[in-house]
C-alpha positions, -999 to +999 in steps of 0.1 A: -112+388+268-101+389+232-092+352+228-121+328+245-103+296+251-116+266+268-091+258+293-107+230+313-144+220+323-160+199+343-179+193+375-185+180+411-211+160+419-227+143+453-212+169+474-219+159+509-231+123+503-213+086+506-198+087+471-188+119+451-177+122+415-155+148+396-152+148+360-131+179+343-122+177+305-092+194+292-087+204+255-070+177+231-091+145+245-075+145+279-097+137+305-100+133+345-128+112+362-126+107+397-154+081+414-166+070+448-149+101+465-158+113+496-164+149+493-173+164+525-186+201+512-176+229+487-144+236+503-129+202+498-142+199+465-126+230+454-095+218+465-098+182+452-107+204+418-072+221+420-051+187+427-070+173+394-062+208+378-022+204+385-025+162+374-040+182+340-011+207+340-035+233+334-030+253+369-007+247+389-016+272+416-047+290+416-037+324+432-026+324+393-059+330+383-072+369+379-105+362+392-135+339+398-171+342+382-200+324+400-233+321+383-258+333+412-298+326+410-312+348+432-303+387+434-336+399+441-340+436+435-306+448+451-282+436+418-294+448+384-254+440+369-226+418+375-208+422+410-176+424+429-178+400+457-173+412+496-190+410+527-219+432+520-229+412+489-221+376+506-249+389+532-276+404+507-269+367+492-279+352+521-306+375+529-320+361+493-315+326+503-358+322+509-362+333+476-339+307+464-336+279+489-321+254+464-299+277+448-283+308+471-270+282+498-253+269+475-240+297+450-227+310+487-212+280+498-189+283+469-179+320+476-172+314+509-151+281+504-130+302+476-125+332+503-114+306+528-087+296+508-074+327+486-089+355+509-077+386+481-087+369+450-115+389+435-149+371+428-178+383+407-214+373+412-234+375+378-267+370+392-293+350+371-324+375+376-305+407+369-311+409+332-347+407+341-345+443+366-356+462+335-391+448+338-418+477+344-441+474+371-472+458+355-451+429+346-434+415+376-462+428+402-485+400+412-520+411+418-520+399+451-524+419+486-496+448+474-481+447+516-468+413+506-448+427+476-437+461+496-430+440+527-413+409+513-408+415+477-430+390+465-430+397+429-416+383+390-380+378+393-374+357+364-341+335+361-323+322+327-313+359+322-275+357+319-287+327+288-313+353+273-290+384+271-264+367+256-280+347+229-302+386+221-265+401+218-256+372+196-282+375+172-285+411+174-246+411+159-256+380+131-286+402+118-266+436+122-291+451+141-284+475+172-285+461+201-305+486+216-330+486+187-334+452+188-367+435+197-364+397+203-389+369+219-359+342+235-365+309+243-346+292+266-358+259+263-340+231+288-356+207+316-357+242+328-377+266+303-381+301+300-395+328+277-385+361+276-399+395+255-368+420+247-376+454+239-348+479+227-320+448+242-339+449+279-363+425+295-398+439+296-414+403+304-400+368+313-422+334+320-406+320+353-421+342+386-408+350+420-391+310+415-385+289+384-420+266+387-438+293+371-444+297+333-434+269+308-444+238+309-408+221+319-390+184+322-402+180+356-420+213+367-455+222+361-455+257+350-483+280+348-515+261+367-547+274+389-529+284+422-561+262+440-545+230+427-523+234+453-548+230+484-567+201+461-543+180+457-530+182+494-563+169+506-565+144+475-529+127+484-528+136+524-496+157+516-482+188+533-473+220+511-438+213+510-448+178+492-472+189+472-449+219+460-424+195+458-443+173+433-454+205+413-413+210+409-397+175+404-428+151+394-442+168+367-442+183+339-431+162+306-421+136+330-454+141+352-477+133+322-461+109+308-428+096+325-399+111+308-387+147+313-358+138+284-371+153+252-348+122+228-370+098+252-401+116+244-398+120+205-385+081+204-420+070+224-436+094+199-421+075+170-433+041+186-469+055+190-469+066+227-503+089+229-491+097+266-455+109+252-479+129+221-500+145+250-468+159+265-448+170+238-485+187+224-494+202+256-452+217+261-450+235+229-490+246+228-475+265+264-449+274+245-471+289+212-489+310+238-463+327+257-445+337+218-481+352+213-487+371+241-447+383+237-454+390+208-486+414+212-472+432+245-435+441+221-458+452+189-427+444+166-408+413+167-373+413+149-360+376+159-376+341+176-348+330+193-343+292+201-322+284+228-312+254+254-307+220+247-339+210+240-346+242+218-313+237+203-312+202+192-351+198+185-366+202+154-395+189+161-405+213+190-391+242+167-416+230+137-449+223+163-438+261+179-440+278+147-462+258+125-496+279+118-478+311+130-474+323+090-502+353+097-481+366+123-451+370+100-429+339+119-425+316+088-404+284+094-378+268+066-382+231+075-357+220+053-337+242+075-350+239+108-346+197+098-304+200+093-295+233+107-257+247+105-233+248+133-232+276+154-259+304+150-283+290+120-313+310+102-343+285+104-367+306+092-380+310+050-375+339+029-411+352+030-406+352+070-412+387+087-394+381+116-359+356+118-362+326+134-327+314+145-311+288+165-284+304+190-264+282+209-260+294+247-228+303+265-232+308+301-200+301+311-186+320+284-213+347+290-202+348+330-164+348+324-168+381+296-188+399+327-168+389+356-137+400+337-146+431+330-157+440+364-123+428+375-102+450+350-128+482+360-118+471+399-080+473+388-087+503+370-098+521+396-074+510+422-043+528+397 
């Protein structure tokens, strides 16, 4: 893809429920909002999609498109790359769905509404846990019973990894460093959160487990915590494990301690003297501080701290209270920097700093449409 251009973008919401909601934004101001719609399932969204797409005059059939890329959570151990869509994947999704039972269902619903309607268009699954498959064994083993990882793969998967590799391939570029020599600790920092250690350009370590609870402290999910807890606070509240675990993933976190899982919420009931709001943002980034040191140790050289995400984007106040008494380890902060950082990829960290702290805005979808289209030309490639 030599020229990346923003076509359209937008989303579906409510699927399924009494009112739905489709918003896409096309470039030069135009937009399309569509409220209080009835949309049934994936299928009918796609379509209603397409009717706004022709309103737009951006497509005006969609067997005009090349190909289609669909972000995937969940590809277990079987997809270490980007993948050409058929039956055998669709079923090894679905197979995976256990893992991911939030996420596959869905990601497959989409494939399967798109196949429905143009059979021989090519789709590409870019699966969020494949960047992560160059992990070595001591990392994503759990020291549990080792039958339950050889008979049901229970083991570190690790998700955000489309994010991580691409901001480590940006920043690689901006600090000319080879890709493949390049050693990076990436922070994808969101109401989801997740560390990363790169080694060499791969993944030898990542925060988030065999699902996303695990790790960071997040908006609404716990993170790391004694497994016990669990059983505790089922006899504590007279819940089952599905609420309990459900309370671990939507109830806490930022929002959990003190009732916000927005990080602009939290700094402004910082500013108005909210201890609660102080406790959460204190205990986030100290999770934070310890996953960069232990990423740090297990990589022995660090090239770059990466900042990623919304929240690790947009807030310098997290980025200062992440870095701030890390000066012995060679990660020196500019806050005059960090405080009005420049568009784009920005260096954030002082001249006397060992290792470059930058702030990389992520691309998914940009990320996702490079890999899908590449998999499509090698597919038309091959078929000449």
């Amino acid at each position: 893809m030599d020229k990346n251009i923003v076509l359209a973008k937008g989303l579906v919401e409510q699927i399924g429920e009494e009112y739905g909601r489709i918003k896409i934004n096309a470039p030069g101001g135009h937009a399309c909002i569509q409220d209080r719609l009835h949309i049934k399932d994936h299928e009918e969204g796609l379509l209603q999609v397409q009717e706004v797409l022709k309103e737009l005059q951006i497509l005006r059939n969609i067997e005009h498109v090349d190909g289609v890329g669909h972000r995937v959570v969940q590809g277990g151990d079987l997809f270490i790359q980007p993948t050409l869509i058929d039956d055998r994947v669709m079923e090894h999704i679905e197979r995976l769905c256990p893992l991911a039972p939030l996420h596959n269902p869905v990601n497959l619903a989409g494939i399967k509404a798109l196949k429905k309607q143009v059979p021989n268009l090519p789709q590409v699954a870019v699966f969020d846990t494949a960047f992560h498959q160059s992990m070595p064994a001591h990392a994503y083993v759990y020291a549990l019973p080792y039958h339950l990882y050889e008979q049901h793969k229970l083991r570190r998967y690790g998700f955000h990894g489309t994010s991580h590799h691409f901001i480590a391939q940006e920043a690689a570029k901006f600090l000319n460093i080879p890709y493949d020599q390049f050693n990076a600790i990436s922070l994808h920092l969101g109401n989801g959160a997740s560390a990363c250690a790169i080694e060499g350009g791969k993944s030898i370590d990542t925060s988030m487990g065999l699902t996303p609870l695990e790790g960071l402290v997040m908006g609404t999910r716990s993170g790391d915590m004694d497994p016990a807890l669990i059983e505790y606070i089922m006899e504590l509240t007279h819940s089952n494990i599905k609420q309990a675990t459900n309370m671990l993933n939507k109830q806490s976190g930022l929002k959990g301690v003190c009732g916000d899982n927005d990080m602009r919420g939290i700094e402004a009931m910082i500013e108005k003297g909210d201890a609660k709001a102080k406790l959460a943002f204190d205990i986030y980034t100290y999770r934070i501080k310890k996953y960069v040191g232990a990423y740090a140790f297990a990589l022995g050289r660090v090239d770059a701290l990466l900042f990623t995400g919304g929240v690790g984007e947009n807030c310098a106040r997290l980025r200062e209270a992440v870095c701030v008494g890390l000066e012995n380890f060679g990660i020196c902060l500019d806050t005059k920097a960090n405080a009005t950082p420049k568009p784009g990829i920005a260096t954030l960290n002082a001249q006397s700093s060992g290792v470059a702290i930058l702030r990389v805005p992520t691309n998914e979808e940009l990320a996702i449409a490079q890999q899908s289209a590449q998999v499509i030309l090698q597919m038309r490639q091959k078929s000449h």
